[in-house]
C-alpha positions in Angstrom: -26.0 10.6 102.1 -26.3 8.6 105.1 -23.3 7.8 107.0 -22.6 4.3 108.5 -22.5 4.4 112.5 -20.3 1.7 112.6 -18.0 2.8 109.8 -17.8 6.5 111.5 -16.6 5.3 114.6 -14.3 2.5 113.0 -12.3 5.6 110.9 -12.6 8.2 113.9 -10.7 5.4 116.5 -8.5 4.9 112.9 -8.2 8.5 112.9 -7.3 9.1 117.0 -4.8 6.4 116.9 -2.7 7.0 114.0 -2.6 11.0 115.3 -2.0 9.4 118.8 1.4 7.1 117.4 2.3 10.3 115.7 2.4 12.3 118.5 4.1 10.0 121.2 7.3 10.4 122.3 9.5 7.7 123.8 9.8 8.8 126.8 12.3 5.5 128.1 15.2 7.7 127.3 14.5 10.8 129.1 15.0 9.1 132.6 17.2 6.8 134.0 16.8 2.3 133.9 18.6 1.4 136.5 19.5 -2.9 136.0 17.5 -4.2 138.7 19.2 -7.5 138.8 22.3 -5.6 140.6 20.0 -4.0 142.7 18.6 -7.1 143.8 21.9 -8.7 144.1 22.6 -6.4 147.1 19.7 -7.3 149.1 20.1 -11.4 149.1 21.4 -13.1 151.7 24.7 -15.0 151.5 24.3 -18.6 151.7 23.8 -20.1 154.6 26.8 -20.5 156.6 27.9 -23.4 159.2 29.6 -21.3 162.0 32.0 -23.1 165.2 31.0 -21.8 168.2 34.3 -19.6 169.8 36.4 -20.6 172.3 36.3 -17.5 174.1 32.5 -17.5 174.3 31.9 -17.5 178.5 29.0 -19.3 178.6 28.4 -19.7 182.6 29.5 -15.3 182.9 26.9 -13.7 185.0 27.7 -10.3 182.8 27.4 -12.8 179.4 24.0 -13.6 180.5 22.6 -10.2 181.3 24.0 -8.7 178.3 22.2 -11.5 176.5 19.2 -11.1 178.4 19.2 -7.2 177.7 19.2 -8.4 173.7 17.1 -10.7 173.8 14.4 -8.6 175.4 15.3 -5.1 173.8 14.5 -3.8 170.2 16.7 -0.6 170.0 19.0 1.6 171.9 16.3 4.5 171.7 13.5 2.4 173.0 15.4 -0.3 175.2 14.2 -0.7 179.0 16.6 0.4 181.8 20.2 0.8 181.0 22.2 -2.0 179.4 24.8 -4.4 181.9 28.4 -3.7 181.1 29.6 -4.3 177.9 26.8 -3.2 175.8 25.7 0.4 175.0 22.1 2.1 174.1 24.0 3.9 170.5 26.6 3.1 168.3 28.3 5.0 166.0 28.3 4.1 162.1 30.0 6.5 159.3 30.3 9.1 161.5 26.9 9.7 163.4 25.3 8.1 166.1 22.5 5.4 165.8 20.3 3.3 168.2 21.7 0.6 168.8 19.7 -2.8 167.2 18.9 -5.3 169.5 17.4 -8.8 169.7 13.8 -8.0 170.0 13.9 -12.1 170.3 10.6 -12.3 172.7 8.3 -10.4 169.4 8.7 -14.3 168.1 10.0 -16.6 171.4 8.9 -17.0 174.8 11.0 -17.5 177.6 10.9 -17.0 181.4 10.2 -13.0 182.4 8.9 -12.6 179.2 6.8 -9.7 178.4 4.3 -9.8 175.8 6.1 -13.2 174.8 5.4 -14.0 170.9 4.5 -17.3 169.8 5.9 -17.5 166.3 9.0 -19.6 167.1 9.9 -22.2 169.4 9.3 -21.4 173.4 12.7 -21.1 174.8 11.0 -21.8 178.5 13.2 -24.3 180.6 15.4 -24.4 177.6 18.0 -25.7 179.8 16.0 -28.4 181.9 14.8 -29.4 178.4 17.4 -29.5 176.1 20.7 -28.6 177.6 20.5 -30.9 180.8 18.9 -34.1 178.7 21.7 -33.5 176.6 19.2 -32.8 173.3 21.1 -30.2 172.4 24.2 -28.2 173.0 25.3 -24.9 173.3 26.8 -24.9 169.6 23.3 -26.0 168.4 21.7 -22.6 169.9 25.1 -20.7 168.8 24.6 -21.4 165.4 20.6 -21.5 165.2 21.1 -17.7 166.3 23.9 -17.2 163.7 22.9 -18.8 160.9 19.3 -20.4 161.2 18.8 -21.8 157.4 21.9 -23.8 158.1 19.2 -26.9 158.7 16.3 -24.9 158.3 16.3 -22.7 154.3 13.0 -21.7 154.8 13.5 -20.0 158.1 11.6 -16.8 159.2 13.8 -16.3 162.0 16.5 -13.6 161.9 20.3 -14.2 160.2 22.1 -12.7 162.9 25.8 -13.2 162.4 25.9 -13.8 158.4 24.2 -10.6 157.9 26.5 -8.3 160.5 23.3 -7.6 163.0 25.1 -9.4 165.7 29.0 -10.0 165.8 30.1 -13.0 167.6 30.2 -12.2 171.3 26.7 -10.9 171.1 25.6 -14.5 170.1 28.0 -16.1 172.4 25.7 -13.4 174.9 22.7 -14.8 173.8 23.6 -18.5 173.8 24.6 -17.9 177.4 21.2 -16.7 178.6 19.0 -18.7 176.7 20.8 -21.6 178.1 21.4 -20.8 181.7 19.0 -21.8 184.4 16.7 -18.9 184.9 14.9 -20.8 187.7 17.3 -19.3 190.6 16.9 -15.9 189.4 15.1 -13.7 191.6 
């Protein structure tokens, strides 16, 4: 009797499939699904959010200035040059243990005067005063809120959501308005 190659391998796959079936367990129930969709609902952004500039915000401080300097060219409190001006500190504290604290890191993406290793991803932020400021372009509540809320006139920013997200609170962008728009030209 001769056997059929074809028909062989046809009832042995047959064969290995059916026993395969039989043996399988459903394994779906032996760990946990978590829903993803409330996962992902806790890492989206709140809408964008229109923010008012404070009153309080002291825009011509020397200390507001360096402070925002100090963030604007600092990552963290465990790598940040020097030690920050008054008002600012290297660690924070959050649920009990102490963190580096997070800074701007704003020169990885902008250039500005005394920049070092200056990125070229967003606007330069050179003579933003002479510029902008002084031809009366812009305002200091433009800057406030671009650094609070960017996809306020821009959704498809890349640049950071500072105030809506918690990164920054309010005085630190008041800080960094205040140095991005002072005149950098009489400093040392």
């Amino acid at each position: 009797m001769k056997i059929n190659i074809k028909h062989f391998t046809l009832v042995s796959v047959v064969a290995l499939s059916t026993s395969m079936t039989a043996c399988a367990t459903d394994l779906t129930k032996a760990y946990d699904m978590p829903n993803a969709s409330k996962l992902i609902k806790k890492d989206l952004l709140k809408s964008p959010k229109k923010y008012t500039m404070p009153k309080s915000c002291k825009l011509d401080s020397l200390e507001a200035i360096a402070r925002g300097e100090y963030i604007f060219h600092n990552l963290n409190g465990k790598k940040a040059k020097a030690n920050p001006p008054k008002g600012l500190t290297k660690f924070v504290t959050k649920k009990g243990k102490k963190k580096p604290k997070q800074f701007g890191n704003c020169v990885a993406c902008h250039n500005i005067e005394g920049a070092k290793g200056a990125g070229n991803i967003g606007p330069d932020l050179s003579k933003y005063k002479k510029l902008f400021i002084d031809t009366k372009a812009r305002d200091a509540k433009f800057v406030y809120q671009k650094i609070a809320d960017p996809r306020v006139d821009n959704p498809k920013t890349h640049m950071t959501v500072n105030l809506t997200t918690g990164l920054f609170n309010k005085s630190e962008i008041c800080d960094l308005t205040a140095y991005i728009i002072s005149d950098k030209s009489k400093k040392k």
